[in-house]
Residue, then its C-alpha position, 0 to 999 in steps of 0.5 A: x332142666x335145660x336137657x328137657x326143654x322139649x319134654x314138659x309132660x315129663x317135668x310137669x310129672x315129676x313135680x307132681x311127684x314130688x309134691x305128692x311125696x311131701x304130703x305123704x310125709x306129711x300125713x306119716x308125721x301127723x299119725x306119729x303124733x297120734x301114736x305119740x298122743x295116745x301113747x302119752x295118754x296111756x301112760x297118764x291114765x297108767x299113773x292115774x290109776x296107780x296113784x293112791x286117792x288123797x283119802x288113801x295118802x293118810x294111810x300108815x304105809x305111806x311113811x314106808x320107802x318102798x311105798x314113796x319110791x313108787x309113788x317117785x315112779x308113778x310121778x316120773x312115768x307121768x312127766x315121761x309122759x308129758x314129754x311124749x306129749x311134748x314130741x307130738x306137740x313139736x312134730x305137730x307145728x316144725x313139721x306138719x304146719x310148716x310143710x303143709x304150709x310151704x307145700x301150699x306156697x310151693x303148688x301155687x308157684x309151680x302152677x304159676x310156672x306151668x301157666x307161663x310154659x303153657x302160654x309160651x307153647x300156645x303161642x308158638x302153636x298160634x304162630x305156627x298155624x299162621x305159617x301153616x295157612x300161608x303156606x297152604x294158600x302159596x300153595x294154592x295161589x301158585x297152582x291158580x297161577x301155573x293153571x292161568x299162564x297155560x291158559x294164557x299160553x293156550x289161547x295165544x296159541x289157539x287160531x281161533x281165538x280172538x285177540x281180545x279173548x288172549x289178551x284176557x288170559x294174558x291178564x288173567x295169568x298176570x293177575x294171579x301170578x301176581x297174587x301168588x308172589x304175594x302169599x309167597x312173600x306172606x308166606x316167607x314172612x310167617x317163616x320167619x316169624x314162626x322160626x324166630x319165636x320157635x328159637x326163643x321159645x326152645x332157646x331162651x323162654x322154656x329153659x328159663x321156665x324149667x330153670x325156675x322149676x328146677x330152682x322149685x324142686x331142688x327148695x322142695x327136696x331141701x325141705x323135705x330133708x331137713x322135715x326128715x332130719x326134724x323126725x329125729x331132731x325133735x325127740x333128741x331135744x327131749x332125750x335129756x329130760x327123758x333121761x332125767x325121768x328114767x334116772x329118777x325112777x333109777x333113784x326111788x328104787x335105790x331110796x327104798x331103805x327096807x331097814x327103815x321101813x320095818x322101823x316105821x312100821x314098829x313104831x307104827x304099830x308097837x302096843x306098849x305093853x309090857x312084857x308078861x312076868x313069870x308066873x308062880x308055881x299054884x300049890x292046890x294041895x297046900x291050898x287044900x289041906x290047910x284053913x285059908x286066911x285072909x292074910x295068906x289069900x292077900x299073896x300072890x300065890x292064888x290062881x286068882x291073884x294071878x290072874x288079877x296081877x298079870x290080866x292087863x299084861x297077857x290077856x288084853x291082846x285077846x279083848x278089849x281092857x276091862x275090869x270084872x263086874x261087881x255083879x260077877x264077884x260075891x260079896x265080901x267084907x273086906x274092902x278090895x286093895x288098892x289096884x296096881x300100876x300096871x293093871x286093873x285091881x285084884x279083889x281078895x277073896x274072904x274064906x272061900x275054896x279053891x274050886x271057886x278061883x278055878x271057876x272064875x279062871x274059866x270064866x274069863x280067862x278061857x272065853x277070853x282066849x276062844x273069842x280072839x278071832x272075833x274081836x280082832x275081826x270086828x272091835x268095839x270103836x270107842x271115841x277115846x280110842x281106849x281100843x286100841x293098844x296104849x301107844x297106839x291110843x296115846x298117837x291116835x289121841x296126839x294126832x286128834x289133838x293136832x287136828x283140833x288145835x289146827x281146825x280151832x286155829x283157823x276158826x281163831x283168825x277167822x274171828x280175828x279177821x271178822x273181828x276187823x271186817x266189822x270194825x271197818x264196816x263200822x268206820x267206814x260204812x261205804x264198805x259194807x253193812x256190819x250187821x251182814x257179819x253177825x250171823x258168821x260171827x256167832x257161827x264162828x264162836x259156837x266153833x270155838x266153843x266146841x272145839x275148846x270142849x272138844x280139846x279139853x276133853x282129848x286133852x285129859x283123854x291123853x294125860x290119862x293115856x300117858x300116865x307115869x307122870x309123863x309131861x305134855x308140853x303143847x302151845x296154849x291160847x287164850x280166848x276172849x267172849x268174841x273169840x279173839x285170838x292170844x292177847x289181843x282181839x281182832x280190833x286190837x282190844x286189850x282183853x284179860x286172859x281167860x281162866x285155864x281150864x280145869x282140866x290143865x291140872x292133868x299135866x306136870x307141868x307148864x312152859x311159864x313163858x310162851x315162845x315168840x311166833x317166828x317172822x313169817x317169811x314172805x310169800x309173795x308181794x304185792x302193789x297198792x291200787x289205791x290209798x287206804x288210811x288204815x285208821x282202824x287198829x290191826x290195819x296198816x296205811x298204804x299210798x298208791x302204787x306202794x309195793x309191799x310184801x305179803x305174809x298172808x294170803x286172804x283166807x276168803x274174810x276180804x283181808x291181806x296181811x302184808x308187812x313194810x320192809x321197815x317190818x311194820x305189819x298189818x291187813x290191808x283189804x285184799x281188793x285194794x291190790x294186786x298180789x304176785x305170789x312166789x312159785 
C-alpha cells in the first residue's frame, strides 16, 4: 500500500470492510450450524418416533426380517443424525471460534496501526503550524521593518526634524530590521524542520504503517479462505461415515428375507391340530327301520359318534375345548367308553331315536359355528393358556417356564450371596450387622418357594401340552431350607439334595448327570485397594494392588466374583476394588 500513503481514509475503510465481511461470514456459519443442529434434531425425534417401545419389542413380528430391516433403518437415520450433529459441532469451533477469535486479534492490531498512522499525522500538523506561525510573524516583522526604515528615511529627510528625533527612527529602523532577520531565520529553521518531517512522514513513517496494514489484510483474506475451504472440508470428513449409514440402511432392505418371514410366521402361529378325517356316509333310513342295538350304536356310524370322533379336529376352531356336561346328557347305564387320543369321549347312547343325535347336533354343533366371531373377538384367557391352539400353548407354556426358571435363578444367587454377606457379617462384625439381612433372607426364601410352585405347576401344565409320550429335557436344581443354590450353600455348606418333585413323574425320562456349567469368560478386570484374607468359604484372598479378572458383576449384595489367572474363583467385596469393565 505504498501507492496510498497519501490516501488513509480510503486504507482505513477498506479494512473496516474487510473486517466486517469475516463477521458476516462468521455469522453465516453459526446459522448453518443451526439448521444443521435442528436438522439432527428432527431426524432423532423421526427415529424416536418410529421406534417400538421395549414393551412393543417382545411382539412376534419382531422376528420377522422386514420388521428388523426397519428398525436397521431407524437405527442408521439416527447415526446419520449424529454426524450432522458432528458437522455443526466441527463448523462451531474451526470455524466460528476460531475466527471470532483471530477477528479480535485482528481489530486490536489494525487499531494499533491506525493509532501509530494518526500520531504521525498530528505531529506532521504540529510541525506545520509552527511553520505556519513563523511565517506569519516574518511576514509581519518585515512589514514593521519597511514601515520603520521609511520612517526613518523620512524624518532624515524632514528640515524640521531634530537630530535627535532622526537618530530615533534610525534606530527604531534598525531595531525592527533587526527583529525581522530573526523570525526570518525562525522562520527557515521551522522550513526546514516541517519539511524533514513531512519527508519522513510521506517516505519512510506511513509506508511502513500501511505496509503492516497490508501485511494485516492479506493474513485476513488467507484466513478467511481457508474459513471457506473449512465449510466444505468439515462435511467431506464425515462423508465416509454418512456413506457407511447410507449403505447400511442399503443392506437392511436387501436382508428382508420375505421366504423367511412367512416361516416365521407359521411357526409362530401354526394350531397343531390335526387335520379333520372323512366323514362317513349317515344312513337315517337304516337307522330308522331296523331296532338299535347297543353294539351297532358303539360304531361309528351315528351322527353322534361323528360328532364325538371329530369334535376336538374340526370344531375346536370355532370355541374353546370342552367336554359335553353330564347335565346335558341323560342317563344311561352303560358305562361311557374310554376317550380317544385325539379328542374328548364319545358317550354311547342306550336305545334311543334318532331325532334325539340330530338335537344334540344342533345344539352344539350349530351354535358352535354361529358364535365364532364372538369368540375370536373376546376368548376366555385361562392361566395354563388351554385357550389358546396346542402348539401355541405348549410355546407360550415353554417361554412362562423360561421366565421362571430365569426369575428363580436370580432369586438363587441372591440367596447365595446373602447367604455369604451374612457369614462375613458374622466373622467380621466391623463390617456390618447380620441381623440387618434376615428380613431380605426370608423375602428371598418366600420367592423361592413360590416359584418353585409356580414351576412345578407349568411344569405339569406343559407335559400335559406335550402328550404323546414327548420328553422334556431341562436343567433341574436343588434346594437347600435356606434357599441355597446346586450342591452347596452360599457359606459353602455341604447340604443333601432335596426330594424331586412329585410332579417329575410327568416326564419320560431324566438326563442321570447334570452337565458342567462352562468357564464363564471374563468380563472385565479389576485391582485390589486393599487386602482381604477371604477366611470365610466362597471367598477368595486377595493382596493390594492384585489385578484380578471378573466374572460377575455385583448384582446390588456388595459382592464380586473374580477368578485368578491360576483359575481359582471366589467373591471378594465389591468396595475393596476398582472394576474396569470390557466395552
Amino acid at each position: 500500500m505504498d501507492d496510498f500513503r497519501d490516501q488513509y481514509d480510503i486504507i482505513e475503510k477498506h479494512t473496516q470492510s474487510g473486517l466486517e465481511l469475516v463477521e458476516k461470514y462468521v455469522k453465516f456459519v453459526k446459522e448453518r450450524t443451526e439448521i444443521e443442529q435442528n436438522y439432527a434434531k428432527q431426524l432423532r425425534n423421526l427415529s424416536k418416533k418410529y421406534n417400538p417401545k421395549r414393551s412393543s419389542k417382545d411382539e412376534p413380528e419382531c422376528r420377522l426380517s422386514s420388521y428388523q430391516a426397519f428398525l436397521d433403518v431407524l437405527n442408521e437415520m439416527n447415526d446419520y443424525a449424529g454426524q450432522r450433529e458432528l458437522i455443526a459441532e466441527n463448523m462451531m469451533m474451526s470455524i466460528c471460534i476460531d475466527l471470532t477469535k483471530y477477528l479480535q486479534e485482528l481489530k486490536q492490531e489494525r487499531k494499533t496501526y491506525l493509532l501509530e498512522a494518526k500520531k504521525a499525522q498530528q505531529s506532521l500538523e504540529s510541525t506545520y503550524k509552527q511553520l505556519d506561525g513563523s511565517k506569519k510573524r516574518f511576514e509581519r516583522e518585515w512589514r514593521e521593518a519597511e514601515r520603520a526604515a521609511q520612517y526613518a528615511e523620512k524624518t532624515d529627510q524632514d528640515i524640521n526634524a531634530t537630530k535627535a528625533d532622526v537618530e530615533k527612527a534610525k534606530q527604531q529602523a534598525h531595531m525592527r530590521a533587526h527583529v525581522a532577520e530573526e523570525c526570518k531565520n525562525d522562520y527557515a529553521a521551522q522550513l526546514q524542520k516541517f519539511n524533514k518531517e513531512q519527508n519522513q512522514f510521506y517516505f519512510d513513517d506511513m509506508p511502513q504503517i500501511f505496509n503492516k496494514m497490508q501485511i494485516l489484510d492479506e493474513s485476513r483474506v488467507q484466513k478467511l479462505a481457508k474459513g471457506y475451504i473449512l465449510f466444505s472440508e468439515t462435511e467431506k470428513q464425515v462423508m465416509p461415515i454418512i456413506g457407511k449409514c447410507l449403505e447400511g440402511i442399503t443392506k437392511a432392505g436387501t436382508n428382508v428375507n420375505e421366504r423367511n418371514d412367512s416361516m416365521v410366521v407359521i411357526e409362530q402361529n401354526k394350531s397343531g391340530f390335526d387335520r379333520p378325517g372323512d366323514l362317513e356316509f349317515e344312513d337315517y333310513s337304516q337307522g330308522i327301520n331296523r331296532a338299535s342295538s347297543d353294539s351297532s350304536l358303539g360304531t361309528p356310524k351315528g351322527p353322534m359318534d361323528i360328532l364325538g370322533k371329530n369334535r376336538s379336529k374340526n370344531f375346536w376352531l370355532f370355541s374353546k375345548r370342552s367336554k359335553l356336561s353330564p347335565s346335558t346328557l341323560p342317563p344311561f347305564s352303560t358305562p361311557p367308553a374310554p376317550s380317544p387320543a385325539n379328542g374328548p369321549p364319545s358317550p354311547k347312547f342306550g336305545r334311543d331315536t334318532l331325532s334325539y343325535c340330530l338335537k344334540e347336533i344342533n345344539k352344539t354343533v350349530k351354535p358352535r359355528i354361529s358364535s365364532f366371531r364372538t369368540l375370536r373377538r373376546s376368548p376366555t384367557v385361562t392361566e395354563d393358556f388351554s385357550h389358546l391352539p396346542p402348539e401355541q400353548r405348549r410355546k407360550r407354556l415353554q417361554q412362562k417356564l423360561d421366565d421362571i426358571c430365569k426369575e428363580l435363578q436370580k432369586e438363587v444367587d441372591q440367596s447365595e450371596a446373602l447367604g455369604k454377606m451374612k457369614d462375613v457379617y458374622e466373622k467380621n462384625p466391623q463390617m456390618g450387622d447380620p441381623a440387618t439381612l434376615a428380613s431380605q433372607i426370608s423375602q428371598t426364601s418366600q420367592n423361592i418357594e413360590r416359584l418353585r410352585g409356580e414351576l412345578s405347576k407349568y411344569e405339569v401344565w406343559l407335559a400335559e401340552a406335550g402328550g404323546r409320550g414327548e420328553t422334556l429335557r431341562y436343567k433341574t436344581h436343588t434346594f437347600n431350607n435356606n434357599g441355597a443354590h446346586d450342591i452347596h450353600s452360599p457359606d459353602g455348606a455341604h447340604s443333601d439334595e432335596s426330594t424331586p418333585d412329585p410332579s417329575q413323574a410327568i416326564y419320560a425320562e431324566f438326563d442321570d448327570d447334570f452337565e458342567d456349567e462352562e468357564i464363564a469368560s471374563p468380563i472385565g478386570k479389576c485391582t485390589a485397594m486393599y487386602n482381604f484374607p477371604g477366611a470365610s468359604e466362597g471367598t477368595i484372598a486377595m493382596q493390594e494392588g492384585e489385578v484380578l479378572a471378573v466374572v460377575e458383576e455385583d448384582k446390588g449384595d456388595g459382592w464380586t466374583r473374580v477368578r485368578r489367572n491360576n483359575g481359582d474363583e471366589g467373591y471378594i467385596p465389591t468396595s475393596y476394588v476398582t472394576i474396569s469393565l470390557n466395552k
